[in-house]
C-alpha positions in Angstrom: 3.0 -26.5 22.5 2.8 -25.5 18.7 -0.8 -25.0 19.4 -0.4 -22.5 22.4 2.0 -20.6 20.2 0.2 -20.3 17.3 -2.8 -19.1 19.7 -0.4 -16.7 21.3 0.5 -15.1 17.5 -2.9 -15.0 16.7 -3.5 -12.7 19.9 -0.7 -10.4 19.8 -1.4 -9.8 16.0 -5.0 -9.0 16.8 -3.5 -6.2 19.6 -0.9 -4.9 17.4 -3.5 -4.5 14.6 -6.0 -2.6 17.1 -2.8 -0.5 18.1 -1.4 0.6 15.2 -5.4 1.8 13.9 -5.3 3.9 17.0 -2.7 6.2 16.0 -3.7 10.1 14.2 -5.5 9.8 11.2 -2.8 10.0 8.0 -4.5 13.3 6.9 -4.2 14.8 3.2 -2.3 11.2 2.3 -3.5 9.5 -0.9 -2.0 6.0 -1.8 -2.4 5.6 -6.3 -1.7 3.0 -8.1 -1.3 3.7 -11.3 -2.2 0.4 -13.7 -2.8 -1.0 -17.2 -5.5 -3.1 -19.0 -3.3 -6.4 -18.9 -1.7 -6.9 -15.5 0.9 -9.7 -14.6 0.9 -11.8 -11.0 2.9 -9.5 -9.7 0.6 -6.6 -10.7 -1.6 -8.2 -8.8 0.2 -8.9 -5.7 1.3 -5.7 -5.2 -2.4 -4.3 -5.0 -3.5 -6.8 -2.7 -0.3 -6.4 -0.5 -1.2 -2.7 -0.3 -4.6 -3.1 0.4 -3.6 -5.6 3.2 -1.4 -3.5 5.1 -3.7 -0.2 4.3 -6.5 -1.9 5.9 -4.1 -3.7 8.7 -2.5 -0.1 9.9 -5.0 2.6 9.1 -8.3 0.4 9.3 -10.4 2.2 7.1 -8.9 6.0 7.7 -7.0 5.6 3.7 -7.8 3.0 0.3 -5.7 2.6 -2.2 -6.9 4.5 -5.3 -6.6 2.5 -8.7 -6.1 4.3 -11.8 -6.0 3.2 -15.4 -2.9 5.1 -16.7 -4.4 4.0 -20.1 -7.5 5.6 -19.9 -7.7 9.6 -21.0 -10.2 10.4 -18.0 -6.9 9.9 -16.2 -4.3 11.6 -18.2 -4.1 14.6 -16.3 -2.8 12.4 -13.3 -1.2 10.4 -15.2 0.8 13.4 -16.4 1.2 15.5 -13.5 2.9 12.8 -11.7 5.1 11.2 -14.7 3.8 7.8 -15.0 5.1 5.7 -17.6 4.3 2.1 -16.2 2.5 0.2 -13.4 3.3 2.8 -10.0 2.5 3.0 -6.8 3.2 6.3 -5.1 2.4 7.6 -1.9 1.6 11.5 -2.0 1.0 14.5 0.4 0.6 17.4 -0.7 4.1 18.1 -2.6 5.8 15.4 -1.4 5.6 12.0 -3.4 7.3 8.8 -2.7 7.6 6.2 -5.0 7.7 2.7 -4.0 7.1 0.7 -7.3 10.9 -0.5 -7.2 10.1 -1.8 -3.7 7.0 -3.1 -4.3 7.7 -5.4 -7.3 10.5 -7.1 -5.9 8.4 -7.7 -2.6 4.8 -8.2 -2.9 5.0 -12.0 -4.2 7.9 -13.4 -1.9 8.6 -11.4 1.2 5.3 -9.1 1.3 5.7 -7.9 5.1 8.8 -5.8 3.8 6.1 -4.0 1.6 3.7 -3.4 3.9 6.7 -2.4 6.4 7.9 0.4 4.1 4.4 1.6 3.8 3.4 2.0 6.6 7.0 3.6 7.3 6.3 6.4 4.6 2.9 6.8 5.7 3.8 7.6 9.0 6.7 9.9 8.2 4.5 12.3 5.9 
Protein backbone atom coordinates (compact mmCIF):
# COMPACT_ATOMS: atom_id res chain seq x y z
CA UNK A 1 0.00 0.00 0.00
CA UNK A 2 2.88 2.51 0.98
CA UNK A 3 4.35 1.53 -2.21
CA UNK A 4 1.23 2.35 -4.55
CA UNK A 5 1.15 5.70 -2.75
CA UNK A 6 4.41 6.66 -3.03
CA UNK A 7 4.10 5.58 -6.92
CA UNK A 8 0.90 7.65 -7.06
CA UNK A 9 3.00 10.94 -5.63
CA UNK A 10 5.61 10.35 -7.86
CA UNK A 11 2.97 10.66 -10.84
CA UNK A 12 1.00 13.45 -9.92
CA UNK A 13 4.20 15.42 -9.14
CA UNK A 14 5.56 14.67 -12.58
CA UNK A 15 1.90 16.20 -14.10
CA UNK A 16 1.78 19.02 -11.92
CA UNK A 17 5.41 19.87 -12.82
CA UNK A 18 4.58 19.57 -16.71
CA UNK A 19 1.51 21.78 -15.88
CA UNK A 20 2.71 24.45 -14.18
CA UNK A 21 5.75 24.82 -17.23
CA UNK A 22 2.94 25.15 -19.54
CA UNK A 23 1.68 28.30 -18.39
CA UNK A 24 2.84 32.06 -20.36
CA UNK A 25 6.29 32.70 -20.31
CA UNK A 26 7.19 35.13 -17.03
CA UNK A 27 8.29 37.88 -19.60
CA UNK A 28 10.69 40.92 -18.46
CA UNK A 29 10.99 39.00 -14.84
CA UNK A 30 14.56 38.66 -13.47
CA UNK A 31 15.10 36.64 -10.16
CA UNK A 32 18.87 38.24 -8.29
CA UNK A 33 20.44 37.14 -5.68
CA UNK A 34 22.53 39.35 -4.34
CA UNK A 35 25.56 37.42 -2.34
CA UNK A 36 28.96 37.68 -0.55
CA UNK A 37 32.39 36.03 -0.62
CA UNK A 38 31.64 33.86 2.66
CA UNK A 39 28.19 32.36 2.65
CA UNK A 40 26.53 30.43 5.63
CA UNK A 41 24.16 27.03 5.18
CA UNK A 42 21.45 29.03 4.92
CA UNK A 43 23.03 31.12 2.12
CA UNK A 44 23.25 28.22 0.50
CA UNK A 45 19.90 26.78 0.90
CA UNK A 46 18.16 29.56 -0.25
CA UNK A 47 19.95 29.43 -3.75
CA UNK A 48 19.30 26.04 -4.21
CA UNK A 49 15.59 26.27 -3.03
CA UNK A 50 15.21 28.99 -5.69
CA UNK A 51 16.81 27.27 -8.34
CA UNK A 52 14.55 24.16 -7.43
CA UNK A 53 11.35 25.79 -7.75
CA UNK A 54 12.67 28.12 -10.82
CA UNK A 55 13.42 25.05 -12.68
CA UNK A 56 10.20 23.09 -11.23
CA UNK A 57 7.51 26.02 -12.40
CA UNK A 58 9.12 27.84 -15.29
CA UNK A 59 11.41 24.84 -16.67
CA UNK A 60 13.96 26.71 -18.16
CA UNK A 61 11.81 30.04 -19.32
CA UNK A 62 13.84 32.16 -15.96
CA UNK A 63 17.50 31.29 -13.79
CA UNK A 64 18.31 32.81 -10.99
CA UNK A 65 21.07 35.45 -11.49
CA UNK A 66 23.89 35.44 -8.80
CA UNK A 67 25.68 38.55 -8.03
CA UNK A 68 28.57 39.32 -5.86
CA UNK A 69 27.34 42.53 -3.93
CA UNK A 70 31.14 42.72 -3.07
CA UNK A 71 32.45 42.95 -6.22
CA UNK A 72 32.59 46.69 -8.02
CA UNK A 73 31.65 45.24 -11.55
CA UNK A 74 28.32 44.97 -9.62
CA UNK A 75 28.02 48.17 -7.71
CA UNK A 76 25.74 49.82 -9.95
CA UNK A 77 23.15 47.06 -9.12
CA UNK A 78 24.06 46.79 -6.12
CA UNK A 79 23.24 50.39 -5.65
CA UNK A 80 20.26 50.94 -7.76
CA UNK A 81 18.45 48.39 -5.80
CA UNK A 82 19.74 49.17 -2.08
CA UNK A 83 21.48 46.13 -1.11
CA UNK A 84 23.19 45.90 2.01
CA UNK A 85 23.29 42.09 2.67
CA UNK A 86 22.63 38.64 1.13
CA UNK A 87 18.93 39.47 -1.08
CA UNK A 88 16.90 37.88 -3.17
CA UNK A 89 14.46 40.08 -5.09
CA UNK A 90 12.20 39.40 -7.65
CA UNK A 91 11.97 42.47 -10.30
CA UNK A 92 9.79 43.63 -13.32
CA UNK A 93 10.32 46.39 -14.63
CA UNK A 94 9.53 48.93 -11.65
CA UNK A 95 8.16 46.66 -9.51
CA UNK A 96 10.55 44.71 -6.98
CA UNK A 97 9.62 42.32 -4.36
CA UNK A 98 11.81 41.35 -1.81
CA UNK A 99 11.66 37.99 -0.36
CA UNK A 100 14.98 37.65 1.72
CA UNK A 101 12.90 37.81 5.06
CA UNK A 102 10.97 34.87 3.70
CA UNK A 103 13.56 33.09 2.33
CA UNK A 104 15.94 32.77 5.29
CA UNK A 105 13.48 31.60 7.64
CA UNK A 106 12.32 28.93 5.04
CA UNK A 107 14.85 27.54 2.72
CA UNK A 108 16.54 25.02 5.39
CA UNK A 109 13.25 23.69 7.33
CA UNK A 110 10.02 24.17 5.41
CA UNK A 111 11.44 25.02 1.72
CA UNK A 112 8.01 24.39 -0.17
CA UNK A 113 6.70 27.67 1.55
CA UNK A 114 9.66 29.29 -0.41
CA UNK A 115 9.18 27.94 -3.51
CA UNK A 116 5.26 28.55 -2.91
CA UNK A 117 5.75 32.38 -2.40
CA UNK A 118 7.77 32.38 -5.52
CA UNK A 119 6.12 31.12 -7.70
CA UNK A 120 3.13 33.26 -6.23
CA UNK A 121 5.06 36.60 -6.99
CA UNK A 122 6.19 35.36 -10.13
CA UNK A 123 2.88 34.80 -11.31
CA UNK A 124 1.33 37.97 -10.00
CA UNK A 125 3.87 40.37 -11.95
Amino acid sequence: MKKLIAILLLCFTGIFTVYAQTGTKPSGVEVLYFIGKHRCATCNAVEKVTKDALKQYFGDQLKLQLINREEEKNSALVNKYQVAGQTLLIVKGNKKEDLTSIAFMNAERSPYRLKTKIKETIDKM
